[in-house]
mmCIF file as Biopython writes it, N, C-alpha, C and O atoms, coordinates in Angstrom:
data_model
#
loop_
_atom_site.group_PDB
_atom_site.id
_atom_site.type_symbol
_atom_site.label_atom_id
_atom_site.label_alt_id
_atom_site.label_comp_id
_atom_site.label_asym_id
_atom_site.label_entity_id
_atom_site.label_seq_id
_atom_site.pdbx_PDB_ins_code
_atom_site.Cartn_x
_atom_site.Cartn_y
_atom_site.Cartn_z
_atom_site.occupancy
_atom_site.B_iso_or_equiv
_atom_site.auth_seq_id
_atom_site.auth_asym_id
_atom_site.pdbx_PDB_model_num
ATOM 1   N N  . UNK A ? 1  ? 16.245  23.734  -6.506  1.0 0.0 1  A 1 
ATOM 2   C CA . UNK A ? 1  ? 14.905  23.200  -6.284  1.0 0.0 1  A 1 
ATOM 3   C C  . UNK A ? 1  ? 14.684  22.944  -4.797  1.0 0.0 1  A 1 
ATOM 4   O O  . UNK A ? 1  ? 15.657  22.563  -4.145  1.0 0.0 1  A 1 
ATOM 5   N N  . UNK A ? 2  ? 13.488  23.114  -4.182  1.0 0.0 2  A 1 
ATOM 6   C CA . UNK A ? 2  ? 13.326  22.876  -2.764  1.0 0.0 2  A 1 
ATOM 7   C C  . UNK A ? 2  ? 13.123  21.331  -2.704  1.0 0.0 2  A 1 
ATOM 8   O O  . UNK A ? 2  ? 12.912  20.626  -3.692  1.0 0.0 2  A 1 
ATOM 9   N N  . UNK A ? 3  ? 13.225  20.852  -1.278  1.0 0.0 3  A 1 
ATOM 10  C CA . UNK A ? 3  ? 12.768  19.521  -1.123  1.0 0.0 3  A 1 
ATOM 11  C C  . UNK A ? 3  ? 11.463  19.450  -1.768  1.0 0.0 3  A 1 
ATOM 12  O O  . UNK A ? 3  ? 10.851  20.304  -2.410  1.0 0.0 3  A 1 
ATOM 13  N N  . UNK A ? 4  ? 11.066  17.818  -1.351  1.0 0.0 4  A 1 
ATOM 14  C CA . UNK A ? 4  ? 9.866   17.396  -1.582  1.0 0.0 4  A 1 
ATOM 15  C C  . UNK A ? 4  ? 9.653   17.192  0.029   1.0 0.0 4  A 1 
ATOM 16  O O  . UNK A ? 4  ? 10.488  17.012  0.915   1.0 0.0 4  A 1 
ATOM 17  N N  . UNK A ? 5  ? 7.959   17.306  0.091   1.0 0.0 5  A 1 
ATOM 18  C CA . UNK A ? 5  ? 7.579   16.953  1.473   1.0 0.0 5  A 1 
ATOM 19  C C  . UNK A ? 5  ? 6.970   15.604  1.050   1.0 0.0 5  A 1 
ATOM 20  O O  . UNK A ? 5  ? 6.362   15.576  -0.020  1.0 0.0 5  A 1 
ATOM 21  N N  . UNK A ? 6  ? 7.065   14.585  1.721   1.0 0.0 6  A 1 
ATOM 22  C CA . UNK A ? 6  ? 6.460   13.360  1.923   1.0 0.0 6  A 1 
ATOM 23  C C  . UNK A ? 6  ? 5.071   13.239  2.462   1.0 0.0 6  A 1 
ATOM 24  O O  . UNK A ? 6  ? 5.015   13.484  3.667   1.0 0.0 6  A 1 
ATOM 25  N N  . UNK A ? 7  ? 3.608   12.839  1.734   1.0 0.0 7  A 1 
ATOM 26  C CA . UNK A ? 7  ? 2.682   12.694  2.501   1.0 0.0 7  A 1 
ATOM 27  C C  . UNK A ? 7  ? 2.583   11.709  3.599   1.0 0.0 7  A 1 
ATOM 28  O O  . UNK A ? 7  ? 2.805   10.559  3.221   1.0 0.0 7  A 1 
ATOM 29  N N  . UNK A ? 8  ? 2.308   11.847  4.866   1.0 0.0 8  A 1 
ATOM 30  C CA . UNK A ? 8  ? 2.494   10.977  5.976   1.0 0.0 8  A 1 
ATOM 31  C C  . UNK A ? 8  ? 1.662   10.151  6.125   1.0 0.0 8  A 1 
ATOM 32  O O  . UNK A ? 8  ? 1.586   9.327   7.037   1.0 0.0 8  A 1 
ATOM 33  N N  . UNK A ? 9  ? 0.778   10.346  4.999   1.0 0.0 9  A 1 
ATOM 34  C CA . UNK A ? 9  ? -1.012  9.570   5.058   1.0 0.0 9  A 1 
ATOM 35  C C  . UNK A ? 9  ? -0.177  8.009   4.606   1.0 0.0 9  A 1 
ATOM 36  O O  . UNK A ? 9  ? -0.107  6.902   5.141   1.0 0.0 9  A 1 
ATOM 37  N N  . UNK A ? 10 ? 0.490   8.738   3.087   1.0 0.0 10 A 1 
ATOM 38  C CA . UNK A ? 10 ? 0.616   7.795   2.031   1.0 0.0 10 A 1 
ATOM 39  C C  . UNK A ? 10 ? 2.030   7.563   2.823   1.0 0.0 10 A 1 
ATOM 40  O O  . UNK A ? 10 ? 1.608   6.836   3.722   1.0 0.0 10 A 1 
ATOM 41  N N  . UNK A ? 11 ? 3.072   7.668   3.015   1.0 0.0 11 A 1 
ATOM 42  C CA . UNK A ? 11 ? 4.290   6.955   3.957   1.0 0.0 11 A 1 
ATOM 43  C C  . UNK A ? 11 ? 3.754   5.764   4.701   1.0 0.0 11 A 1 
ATOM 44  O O  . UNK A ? 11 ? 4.299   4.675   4.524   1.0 0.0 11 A 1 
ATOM 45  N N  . UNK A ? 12 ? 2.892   5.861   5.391   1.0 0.0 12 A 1 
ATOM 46  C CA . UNK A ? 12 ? 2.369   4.871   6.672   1.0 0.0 12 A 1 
ATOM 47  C C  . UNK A ? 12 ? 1.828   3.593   5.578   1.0 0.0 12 A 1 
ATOM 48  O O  . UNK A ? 12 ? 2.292   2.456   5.670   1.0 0.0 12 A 1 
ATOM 49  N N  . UNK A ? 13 ? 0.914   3.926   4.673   1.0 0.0 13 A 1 
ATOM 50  C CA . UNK A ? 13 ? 0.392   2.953   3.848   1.0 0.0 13 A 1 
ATOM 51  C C  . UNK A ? 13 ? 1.150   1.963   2.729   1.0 0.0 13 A 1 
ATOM 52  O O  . UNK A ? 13 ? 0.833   0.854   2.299   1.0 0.0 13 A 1 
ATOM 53  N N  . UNK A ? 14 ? 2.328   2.868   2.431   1.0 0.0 14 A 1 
ATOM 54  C CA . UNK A ? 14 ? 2.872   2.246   0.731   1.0 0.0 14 A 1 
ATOM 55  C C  . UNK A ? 14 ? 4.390   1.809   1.643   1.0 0.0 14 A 1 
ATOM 56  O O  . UNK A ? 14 ? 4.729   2.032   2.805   1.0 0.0 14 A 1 
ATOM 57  N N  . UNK A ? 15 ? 5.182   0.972   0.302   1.0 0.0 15 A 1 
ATOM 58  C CA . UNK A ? 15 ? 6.795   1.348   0.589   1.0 0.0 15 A 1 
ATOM 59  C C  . UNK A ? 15 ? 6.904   0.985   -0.604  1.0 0.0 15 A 1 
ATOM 60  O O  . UNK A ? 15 ? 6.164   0.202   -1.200  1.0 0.0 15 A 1 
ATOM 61  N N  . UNK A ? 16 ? 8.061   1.676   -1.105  1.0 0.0 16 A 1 
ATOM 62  C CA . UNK A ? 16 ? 9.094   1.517   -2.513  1.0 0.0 16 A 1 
ATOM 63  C C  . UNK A ? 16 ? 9.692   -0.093  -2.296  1.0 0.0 16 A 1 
ATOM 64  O O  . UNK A ? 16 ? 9.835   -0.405  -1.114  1.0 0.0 16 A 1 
ATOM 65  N N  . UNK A ? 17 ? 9.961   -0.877  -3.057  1.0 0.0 17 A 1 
ATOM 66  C CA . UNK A ? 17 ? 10.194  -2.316  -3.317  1.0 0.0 17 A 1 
ATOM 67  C C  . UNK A ? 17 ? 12.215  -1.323  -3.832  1.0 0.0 17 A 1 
ATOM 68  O O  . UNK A ? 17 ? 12.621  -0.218  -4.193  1.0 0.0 17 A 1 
ATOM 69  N N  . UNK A ? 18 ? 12.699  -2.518  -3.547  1.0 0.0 18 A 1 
ATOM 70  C CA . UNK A ? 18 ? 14.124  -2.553  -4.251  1.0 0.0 18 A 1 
ATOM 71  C C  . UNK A ? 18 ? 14.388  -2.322  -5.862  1.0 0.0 18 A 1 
ATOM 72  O O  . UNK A ? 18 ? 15.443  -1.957  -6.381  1.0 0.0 18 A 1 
ATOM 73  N N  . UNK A ? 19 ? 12.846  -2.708  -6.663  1.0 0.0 19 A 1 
ATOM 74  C CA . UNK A ? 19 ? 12.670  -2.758  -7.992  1.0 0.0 19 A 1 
ATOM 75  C C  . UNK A ? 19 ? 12.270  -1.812  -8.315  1.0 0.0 19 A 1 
ATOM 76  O O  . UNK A ? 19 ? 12.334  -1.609  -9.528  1.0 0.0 19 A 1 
ATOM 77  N N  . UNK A ? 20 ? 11.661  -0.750  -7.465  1.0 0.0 20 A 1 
ATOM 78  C CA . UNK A ? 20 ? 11.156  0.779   -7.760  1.0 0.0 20 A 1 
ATOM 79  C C  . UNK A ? 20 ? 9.511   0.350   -7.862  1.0 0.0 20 A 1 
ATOM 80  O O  . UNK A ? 20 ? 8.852   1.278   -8.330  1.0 0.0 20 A 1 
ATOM 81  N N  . UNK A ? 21 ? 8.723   -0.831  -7.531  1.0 0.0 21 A 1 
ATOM 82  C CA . UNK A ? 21 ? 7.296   -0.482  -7.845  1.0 0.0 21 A 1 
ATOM 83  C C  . UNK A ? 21 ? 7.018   0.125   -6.123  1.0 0.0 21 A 1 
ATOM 84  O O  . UNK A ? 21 ? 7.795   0.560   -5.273  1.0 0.0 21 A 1 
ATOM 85  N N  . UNK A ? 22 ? 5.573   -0.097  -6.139  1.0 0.0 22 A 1 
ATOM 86  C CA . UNK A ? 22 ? 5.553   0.222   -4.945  1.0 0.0 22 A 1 
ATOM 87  C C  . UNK A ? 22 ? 4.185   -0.974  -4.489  1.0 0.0 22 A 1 
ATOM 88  O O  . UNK A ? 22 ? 3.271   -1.478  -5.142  1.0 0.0 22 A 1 
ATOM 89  N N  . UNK A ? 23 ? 4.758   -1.110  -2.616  1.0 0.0 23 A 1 
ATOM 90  C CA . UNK A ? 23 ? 4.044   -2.200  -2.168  1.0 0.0 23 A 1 
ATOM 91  C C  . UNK A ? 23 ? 2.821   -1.511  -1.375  1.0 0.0 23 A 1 
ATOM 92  O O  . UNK A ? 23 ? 2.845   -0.349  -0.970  1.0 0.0 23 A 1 
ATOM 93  N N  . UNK A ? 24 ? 1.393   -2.708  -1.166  1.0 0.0 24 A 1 
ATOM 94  C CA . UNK A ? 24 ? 0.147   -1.697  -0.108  1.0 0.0 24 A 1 
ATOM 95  C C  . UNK A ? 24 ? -0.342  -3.458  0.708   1.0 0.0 24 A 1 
ATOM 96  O O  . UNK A ? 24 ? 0.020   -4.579  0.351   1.0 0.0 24 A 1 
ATOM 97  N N  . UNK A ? 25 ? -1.147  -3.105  1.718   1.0 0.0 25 A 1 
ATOM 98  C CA . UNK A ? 25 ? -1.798  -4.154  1.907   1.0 0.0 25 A 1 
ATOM 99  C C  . UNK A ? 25 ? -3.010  -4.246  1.502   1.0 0.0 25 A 1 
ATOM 100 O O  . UNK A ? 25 ? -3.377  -3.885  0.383   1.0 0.0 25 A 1 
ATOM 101 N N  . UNK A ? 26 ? -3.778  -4.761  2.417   1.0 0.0 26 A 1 
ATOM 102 C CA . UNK A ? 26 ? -5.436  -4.810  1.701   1.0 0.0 26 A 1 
ATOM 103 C C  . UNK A ? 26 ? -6.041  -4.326  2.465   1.0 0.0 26 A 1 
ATOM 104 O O  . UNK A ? 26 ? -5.635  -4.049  3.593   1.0 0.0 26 A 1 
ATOM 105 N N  . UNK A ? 27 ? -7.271  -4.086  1.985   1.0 0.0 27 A 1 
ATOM 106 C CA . UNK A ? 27 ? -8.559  -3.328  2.351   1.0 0.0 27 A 1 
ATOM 107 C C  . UNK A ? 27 ? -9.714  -4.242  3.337   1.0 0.0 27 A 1 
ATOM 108 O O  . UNK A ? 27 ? -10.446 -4.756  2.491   1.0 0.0 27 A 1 
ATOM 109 N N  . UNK A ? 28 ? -10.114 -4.594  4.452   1.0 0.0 28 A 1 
ATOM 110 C CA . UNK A ? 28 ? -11.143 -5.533  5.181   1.0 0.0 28 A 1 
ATOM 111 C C  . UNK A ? 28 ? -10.363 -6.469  6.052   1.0 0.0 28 A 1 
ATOM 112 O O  . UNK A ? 28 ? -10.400 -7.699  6.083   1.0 0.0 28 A 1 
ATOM 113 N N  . UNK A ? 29 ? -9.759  -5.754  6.645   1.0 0.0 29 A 1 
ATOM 114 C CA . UNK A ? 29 ? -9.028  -6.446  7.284   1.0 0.0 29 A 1 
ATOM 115 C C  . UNK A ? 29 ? -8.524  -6.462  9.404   1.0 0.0 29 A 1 
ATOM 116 O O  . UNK A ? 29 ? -8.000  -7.009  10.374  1.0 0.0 29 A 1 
ATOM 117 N N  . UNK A ? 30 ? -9.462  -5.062  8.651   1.0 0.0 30 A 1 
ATOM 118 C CA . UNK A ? 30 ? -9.348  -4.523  10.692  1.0 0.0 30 A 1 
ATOM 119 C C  . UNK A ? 30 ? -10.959 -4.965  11.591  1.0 0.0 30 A 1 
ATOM 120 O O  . UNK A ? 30 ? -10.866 -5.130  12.808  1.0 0.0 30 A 1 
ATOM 121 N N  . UNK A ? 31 ? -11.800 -5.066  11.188  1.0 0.0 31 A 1 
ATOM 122 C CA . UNK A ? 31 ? -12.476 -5.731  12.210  1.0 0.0 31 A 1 
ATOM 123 C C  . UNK A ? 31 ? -13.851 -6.391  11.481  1.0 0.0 31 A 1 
ATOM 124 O O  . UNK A ? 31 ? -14.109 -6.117  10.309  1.0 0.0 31 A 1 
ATOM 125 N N  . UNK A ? 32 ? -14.664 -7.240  12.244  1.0 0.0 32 A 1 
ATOM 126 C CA . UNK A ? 32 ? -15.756 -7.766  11.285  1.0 0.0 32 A 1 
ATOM 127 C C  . UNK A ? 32 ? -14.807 -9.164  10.822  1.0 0.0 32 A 1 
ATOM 128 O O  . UNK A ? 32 ? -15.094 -9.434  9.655   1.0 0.0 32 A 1 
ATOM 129 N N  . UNK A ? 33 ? -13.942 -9.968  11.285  1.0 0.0 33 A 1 
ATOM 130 C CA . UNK A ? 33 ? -13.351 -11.479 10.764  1.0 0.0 33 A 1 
ATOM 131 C C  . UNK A ? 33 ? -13.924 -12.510 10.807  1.0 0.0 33 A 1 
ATOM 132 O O  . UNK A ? 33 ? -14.077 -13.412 9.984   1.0 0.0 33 A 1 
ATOM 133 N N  . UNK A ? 34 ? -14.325 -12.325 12.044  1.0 0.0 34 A 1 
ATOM 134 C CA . UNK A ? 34 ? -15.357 -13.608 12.365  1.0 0.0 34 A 1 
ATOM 135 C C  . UNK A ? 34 ? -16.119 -14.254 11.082  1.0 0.0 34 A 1 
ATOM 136 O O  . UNK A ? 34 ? -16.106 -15.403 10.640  1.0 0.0 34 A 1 
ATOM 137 N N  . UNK A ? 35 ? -16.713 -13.209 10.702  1.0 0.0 35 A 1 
ATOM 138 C CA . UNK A ? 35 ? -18.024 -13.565 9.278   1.0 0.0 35 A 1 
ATOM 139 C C  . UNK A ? 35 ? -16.486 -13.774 8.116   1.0 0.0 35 A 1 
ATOM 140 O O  . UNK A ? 35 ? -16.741 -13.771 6.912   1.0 0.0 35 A 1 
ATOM 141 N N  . UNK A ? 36 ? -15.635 -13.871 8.362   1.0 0.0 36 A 1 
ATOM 142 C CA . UNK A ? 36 ? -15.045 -13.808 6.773   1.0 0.0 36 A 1 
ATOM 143 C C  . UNK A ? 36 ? -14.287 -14.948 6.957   1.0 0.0 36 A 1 
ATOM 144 O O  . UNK A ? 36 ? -13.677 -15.108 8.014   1.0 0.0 36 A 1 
ATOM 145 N N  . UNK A ? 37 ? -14.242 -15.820 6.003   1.0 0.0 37 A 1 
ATOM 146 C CA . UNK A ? 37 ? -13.051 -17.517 5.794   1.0 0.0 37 A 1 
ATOM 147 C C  . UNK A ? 37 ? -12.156 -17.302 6.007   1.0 0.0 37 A 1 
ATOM 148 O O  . UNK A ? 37 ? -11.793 -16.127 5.945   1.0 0.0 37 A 1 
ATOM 149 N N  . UNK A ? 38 ? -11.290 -18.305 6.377   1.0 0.0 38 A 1 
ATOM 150 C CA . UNK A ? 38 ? -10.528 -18.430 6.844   1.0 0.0 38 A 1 
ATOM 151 C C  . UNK A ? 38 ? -9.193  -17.752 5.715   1.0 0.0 38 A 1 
ATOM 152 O O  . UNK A ? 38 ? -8.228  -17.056 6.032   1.0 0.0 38 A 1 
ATOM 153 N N  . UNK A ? 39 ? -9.603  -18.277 4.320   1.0 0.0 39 A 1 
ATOM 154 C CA . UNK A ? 39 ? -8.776  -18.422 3.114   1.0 0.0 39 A 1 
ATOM 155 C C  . UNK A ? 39 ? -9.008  -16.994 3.009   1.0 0.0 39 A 1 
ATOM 156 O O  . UNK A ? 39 ? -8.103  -16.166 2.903   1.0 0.0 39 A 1 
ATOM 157 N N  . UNK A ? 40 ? -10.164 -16.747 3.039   1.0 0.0 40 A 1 
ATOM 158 C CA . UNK A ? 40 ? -9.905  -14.828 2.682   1.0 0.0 40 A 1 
ATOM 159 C C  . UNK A ? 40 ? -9.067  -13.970 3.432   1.0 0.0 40 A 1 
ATOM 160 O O  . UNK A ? 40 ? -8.204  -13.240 2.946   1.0 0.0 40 A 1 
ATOM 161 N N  . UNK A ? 41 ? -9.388  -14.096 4.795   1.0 0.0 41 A 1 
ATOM 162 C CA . UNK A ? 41 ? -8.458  -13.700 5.698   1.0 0.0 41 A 1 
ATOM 163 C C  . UNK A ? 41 ? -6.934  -13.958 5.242   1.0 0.0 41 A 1 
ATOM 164 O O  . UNK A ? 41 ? -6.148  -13.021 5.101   1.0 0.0 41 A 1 
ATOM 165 N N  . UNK A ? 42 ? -6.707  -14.819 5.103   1.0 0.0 42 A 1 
ATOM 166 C CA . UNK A ? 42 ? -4.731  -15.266 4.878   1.0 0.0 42 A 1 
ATOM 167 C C  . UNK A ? 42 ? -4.875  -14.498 3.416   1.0 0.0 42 A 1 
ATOM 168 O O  . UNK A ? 42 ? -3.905  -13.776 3.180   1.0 0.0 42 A 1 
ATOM 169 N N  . UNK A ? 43 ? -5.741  -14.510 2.545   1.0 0.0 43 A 1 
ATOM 170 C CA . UNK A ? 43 ? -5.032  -13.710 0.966   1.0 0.0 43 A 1 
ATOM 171 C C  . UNK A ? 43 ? -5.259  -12.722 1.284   1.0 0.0 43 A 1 
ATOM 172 O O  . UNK A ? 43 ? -5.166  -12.041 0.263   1.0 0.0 43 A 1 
ATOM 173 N N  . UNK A ? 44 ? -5.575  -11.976 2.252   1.0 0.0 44 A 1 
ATOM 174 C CA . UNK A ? 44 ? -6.321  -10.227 2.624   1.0 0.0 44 A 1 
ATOM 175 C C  . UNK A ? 44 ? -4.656  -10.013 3.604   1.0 0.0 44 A 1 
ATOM 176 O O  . UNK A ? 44 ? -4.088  -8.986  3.975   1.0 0.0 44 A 1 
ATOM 177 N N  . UNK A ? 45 ? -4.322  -11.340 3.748   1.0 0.0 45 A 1 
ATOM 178 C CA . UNK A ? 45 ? -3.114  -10.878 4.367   1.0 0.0 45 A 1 
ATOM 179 C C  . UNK A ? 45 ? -1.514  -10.279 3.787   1.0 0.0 45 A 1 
ATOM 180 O O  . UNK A ? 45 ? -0.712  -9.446  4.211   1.0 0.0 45 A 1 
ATOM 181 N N  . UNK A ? 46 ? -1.572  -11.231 2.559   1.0 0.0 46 A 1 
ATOM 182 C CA . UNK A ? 46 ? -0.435  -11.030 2.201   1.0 0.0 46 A 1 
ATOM 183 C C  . UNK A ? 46 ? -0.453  -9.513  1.492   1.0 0.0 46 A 1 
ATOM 184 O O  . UNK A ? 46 ? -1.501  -8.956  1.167   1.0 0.0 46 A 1 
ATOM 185 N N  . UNK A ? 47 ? 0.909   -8.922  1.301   1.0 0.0 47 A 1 
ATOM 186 C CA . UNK A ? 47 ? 0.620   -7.636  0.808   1.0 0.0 47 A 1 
ATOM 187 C C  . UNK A ? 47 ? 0.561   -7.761  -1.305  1.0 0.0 47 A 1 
ATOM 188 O O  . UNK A ? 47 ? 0.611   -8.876  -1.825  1.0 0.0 47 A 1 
ATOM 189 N N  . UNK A ? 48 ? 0.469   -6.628  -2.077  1.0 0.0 48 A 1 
ATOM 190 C CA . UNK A ? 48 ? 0.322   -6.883  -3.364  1.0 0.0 48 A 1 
ATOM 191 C C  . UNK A ? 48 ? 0.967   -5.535  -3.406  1.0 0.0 48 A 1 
ATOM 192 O O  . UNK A ? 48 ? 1.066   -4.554  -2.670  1.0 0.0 48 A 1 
ATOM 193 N N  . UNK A ? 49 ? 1.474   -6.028  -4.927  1.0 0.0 49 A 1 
ATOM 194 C CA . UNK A ? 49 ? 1.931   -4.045  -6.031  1.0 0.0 49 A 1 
ATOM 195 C C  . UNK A ? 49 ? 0.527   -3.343  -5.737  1.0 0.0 49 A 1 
ATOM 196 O O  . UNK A ? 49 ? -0.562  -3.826  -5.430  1.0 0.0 49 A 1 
ATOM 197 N N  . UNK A ? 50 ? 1.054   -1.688  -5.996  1.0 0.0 50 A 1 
ATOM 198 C CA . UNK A ? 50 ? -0.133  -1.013  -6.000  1.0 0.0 50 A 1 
ATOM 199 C C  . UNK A ? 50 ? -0.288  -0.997  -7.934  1.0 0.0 50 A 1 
ATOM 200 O O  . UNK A ? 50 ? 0.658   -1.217  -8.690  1.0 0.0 50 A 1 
ATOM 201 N N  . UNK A ? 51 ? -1.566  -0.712  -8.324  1.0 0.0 51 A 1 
ATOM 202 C CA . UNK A ? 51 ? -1.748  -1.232  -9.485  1.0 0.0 51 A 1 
ATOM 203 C C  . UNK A ? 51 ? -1.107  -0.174  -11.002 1.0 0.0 51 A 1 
ATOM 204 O O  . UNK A ? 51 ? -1.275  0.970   -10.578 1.0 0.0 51 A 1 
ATOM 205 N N  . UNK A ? 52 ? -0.657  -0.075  -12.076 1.0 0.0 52 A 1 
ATOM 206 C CA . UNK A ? 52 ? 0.270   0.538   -12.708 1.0 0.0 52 A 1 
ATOM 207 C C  . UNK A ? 52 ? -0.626  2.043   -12.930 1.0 0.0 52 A 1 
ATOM 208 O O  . UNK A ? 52 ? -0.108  3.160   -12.921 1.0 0.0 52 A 1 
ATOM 209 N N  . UNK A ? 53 ? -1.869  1.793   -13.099 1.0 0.0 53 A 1 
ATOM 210 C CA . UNK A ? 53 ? -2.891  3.354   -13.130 1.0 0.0 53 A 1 
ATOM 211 C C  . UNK A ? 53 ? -2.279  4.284   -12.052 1.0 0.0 53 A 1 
ATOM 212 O O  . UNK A ? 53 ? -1.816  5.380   -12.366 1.0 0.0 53 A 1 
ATOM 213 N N  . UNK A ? 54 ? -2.284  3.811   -10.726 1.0 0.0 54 A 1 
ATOM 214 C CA . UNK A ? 54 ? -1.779  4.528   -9.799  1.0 0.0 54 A 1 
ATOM 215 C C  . UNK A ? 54 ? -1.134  4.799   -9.146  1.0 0.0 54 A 1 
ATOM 216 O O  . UNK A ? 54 ? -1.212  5.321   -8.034  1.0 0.0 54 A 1 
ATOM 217 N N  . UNK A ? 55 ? 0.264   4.211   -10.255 1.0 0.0 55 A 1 
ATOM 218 C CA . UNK A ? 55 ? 1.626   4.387   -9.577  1.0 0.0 55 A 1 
ATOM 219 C C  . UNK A ? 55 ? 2.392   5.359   -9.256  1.0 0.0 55 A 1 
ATOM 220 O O  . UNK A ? 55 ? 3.187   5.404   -8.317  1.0 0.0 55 A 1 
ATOM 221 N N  . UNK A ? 56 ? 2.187   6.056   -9.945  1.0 0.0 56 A 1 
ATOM 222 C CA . UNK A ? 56 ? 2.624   7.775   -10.776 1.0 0.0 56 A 1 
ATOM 223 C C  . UNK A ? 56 ? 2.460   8.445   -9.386  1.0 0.0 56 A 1 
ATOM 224 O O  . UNK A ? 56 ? 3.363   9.103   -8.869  1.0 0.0 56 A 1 
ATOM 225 N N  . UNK A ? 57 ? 0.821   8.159   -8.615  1.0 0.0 57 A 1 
ATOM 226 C CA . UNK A ? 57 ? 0.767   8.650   -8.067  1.0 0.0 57 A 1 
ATOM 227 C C  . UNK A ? 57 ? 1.060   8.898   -6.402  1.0 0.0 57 A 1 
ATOM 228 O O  . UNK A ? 57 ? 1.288   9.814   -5.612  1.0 0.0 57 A 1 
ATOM 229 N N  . UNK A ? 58 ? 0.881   7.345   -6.446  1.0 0.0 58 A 1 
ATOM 230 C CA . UNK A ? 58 ? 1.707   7.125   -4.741  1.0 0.0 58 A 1 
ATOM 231 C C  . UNK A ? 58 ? 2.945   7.306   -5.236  1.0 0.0 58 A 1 
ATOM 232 O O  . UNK A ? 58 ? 3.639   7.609   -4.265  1.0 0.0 58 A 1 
ATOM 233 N N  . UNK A ? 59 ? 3.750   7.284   -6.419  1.0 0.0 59 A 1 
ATOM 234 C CA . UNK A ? 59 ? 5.225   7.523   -5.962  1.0 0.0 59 A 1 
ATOM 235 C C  . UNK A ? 59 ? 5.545   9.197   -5.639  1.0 0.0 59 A 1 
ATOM 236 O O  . UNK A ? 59 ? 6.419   9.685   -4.923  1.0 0.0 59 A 1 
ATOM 237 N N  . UNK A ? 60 ? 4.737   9.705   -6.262  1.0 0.0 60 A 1 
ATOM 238 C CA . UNK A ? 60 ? 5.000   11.386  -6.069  1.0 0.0 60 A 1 
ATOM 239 C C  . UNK A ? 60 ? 4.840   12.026  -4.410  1.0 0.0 60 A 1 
ATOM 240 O O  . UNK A ? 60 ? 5.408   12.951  -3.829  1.0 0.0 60 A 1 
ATOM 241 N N  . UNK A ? 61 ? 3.951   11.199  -4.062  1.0 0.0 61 A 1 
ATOM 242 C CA . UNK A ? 61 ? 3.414   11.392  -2.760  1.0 0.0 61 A 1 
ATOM 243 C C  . UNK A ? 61 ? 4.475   10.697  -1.622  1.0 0.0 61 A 1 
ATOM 244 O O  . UNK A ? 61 ? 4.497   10.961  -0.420  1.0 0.0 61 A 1 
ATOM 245 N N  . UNK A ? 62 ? 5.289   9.798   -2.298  1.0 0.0 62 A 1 
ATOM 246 C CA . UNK A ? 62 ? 6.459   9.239   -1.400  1.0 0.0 62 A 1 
ATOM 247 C C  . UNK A ? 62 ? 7.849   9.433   -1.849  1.0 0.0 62 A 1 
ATOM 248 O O  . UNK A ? 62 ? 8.615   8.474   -1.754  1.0 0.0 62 A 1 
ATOM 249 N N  . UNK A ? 63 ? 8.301   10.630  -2.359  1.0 0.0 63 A 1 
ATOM 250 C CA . UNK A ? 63 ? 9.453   10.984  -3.227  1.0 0.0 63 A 1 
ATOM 251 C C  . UNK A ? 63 ? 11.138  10.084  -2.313  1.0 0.0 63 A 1 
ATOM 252 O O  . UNK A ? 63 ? 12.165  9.718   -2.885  1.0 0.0 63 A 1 
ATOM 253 N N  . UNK A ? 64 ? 10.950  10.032  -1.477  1.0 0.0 64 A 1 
ATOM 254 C CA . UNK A ? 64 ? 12.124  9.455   -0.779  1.0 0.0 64 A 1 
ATOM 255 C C  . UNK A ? 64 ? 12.290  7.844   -0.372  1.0 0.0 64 A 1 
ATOM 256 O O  . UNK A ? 64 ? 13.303  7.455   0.209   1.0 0.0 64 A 1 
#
């Protein structure tokens, strides 16, 4: 079988967890803060699982 190529889009964005899910950050977060709370800002911070619908698929896209 040949390698897998890694998408570099999806590398930069995701990482595999030790448990096999996979981790992302959030979305609203690069400019425009000013207008957004303080509290949104810090939960926009922390990172989350990507959700089980679309796991299948960032993992294929990050085989390594």
């Amino acid at each position: 079988m040949p390698k897998l190529k890694t998408h570099k889009g999806a590398a930069k964005r995701f990482k595999k967890t030790a448990s096999g899910r996979v981790k992302r950050g959030h979305a609203f977060m690069r400019h425009i803060l000013t207008s957004k709370s303080k509290k949104s800002k810090r939960r926009l911070d922390l990172d989350t699982m990507v959700d089980k619908a679309d796991e299948a698929k960032v993992k294929r896209m990050i085989p390594y």
